[in-house]
N, C-alpha and C positions, 0 to 999 in steps of 0.2 A: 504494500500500500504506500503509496507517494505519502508527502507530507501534506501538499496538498488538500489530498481525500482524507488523510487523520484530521486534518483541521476543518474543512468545510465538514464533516461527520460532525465531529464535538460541539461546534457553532451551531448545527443542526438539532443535533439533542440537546442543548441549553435552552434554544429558541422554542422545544417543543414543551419542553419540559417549565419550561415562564411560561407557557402559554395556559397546559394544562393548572398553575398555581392562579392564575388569571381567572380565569373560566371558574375554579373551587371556589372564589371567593367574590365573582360576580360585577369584575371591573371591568366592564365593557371596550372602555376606552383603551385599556391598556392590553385586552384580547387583540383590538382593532391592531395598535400597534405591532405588537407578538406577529399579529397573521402577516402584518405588512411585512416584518422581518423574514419569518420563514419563507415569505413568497419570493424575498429579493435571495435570500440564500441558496432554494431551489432553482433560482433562474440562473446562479452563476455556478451552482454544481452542474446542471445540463445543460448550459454552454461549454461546460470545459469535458462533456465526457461522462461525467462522477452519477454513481446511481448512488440514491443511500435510501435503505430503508425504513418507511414509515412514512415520508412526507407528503405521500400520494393519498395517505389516507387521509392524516391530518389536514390537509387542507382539502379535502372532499368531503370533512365533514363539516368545512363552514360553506359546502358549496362553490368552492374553487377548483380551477382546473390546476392540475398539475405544467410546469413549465416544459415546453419536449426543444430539444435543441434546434437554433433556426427560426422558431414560431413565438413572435412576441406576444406576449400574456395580456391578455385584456379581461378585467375584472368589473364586471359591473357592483357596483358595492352595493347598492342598494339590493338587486335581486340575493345578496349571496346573504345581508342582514335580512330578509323575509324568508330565504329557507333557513337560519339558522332562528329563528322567531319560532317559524314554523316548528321544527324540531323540538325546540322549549316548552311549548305548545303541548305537544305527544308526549313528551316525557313526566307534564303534570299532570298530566290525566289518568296515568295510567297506576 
């Protein structure tokens, strides 16, 4: 593993891992930020090559797309805060 992919990895997993202490404790604001990080993270690991696992998920579950090398990421924020409402939504009802 390059030094590289060790470091965009661990910058990966701090980002997800602030994100998830975000979300526990219901700072919206600072999720928004979290998500803005992971997403600029993700775009310069799949710009450079680097797969790392888990960020496909985690940012599919605030309803963003994963960055693919090449294709710049367009995020509408608004639809991606009504499915993550959404989701908020199913999780108190149940």
């Amino acid at each position: 593993m390059s030094q590289f992919h060790h470091e965009i990895t661990n910058r990966i997993t701090e980002t997800r891992d602030d994100l998830a202490r975000a979300q526990e404790v219901g700072d919206e604001y600072l999720v928004g930020v979290r998500l803005g990080e992971l997403e600029s993270l993700a775009r310069v690991a799949a710009e450079h090559g680097v797969a790392v696992d888990g960020v496909e998920e985690s940012l599919a579950a605030h309803g963003l797309a994963t960055p693919v090398m090449g294709v710049p990421l367009v995020v509408d924020r608004h639809e991606a805060e009504l499915a993550q409402r959404r989701r908020a939504a199913t999780a108190c009802s149940e």
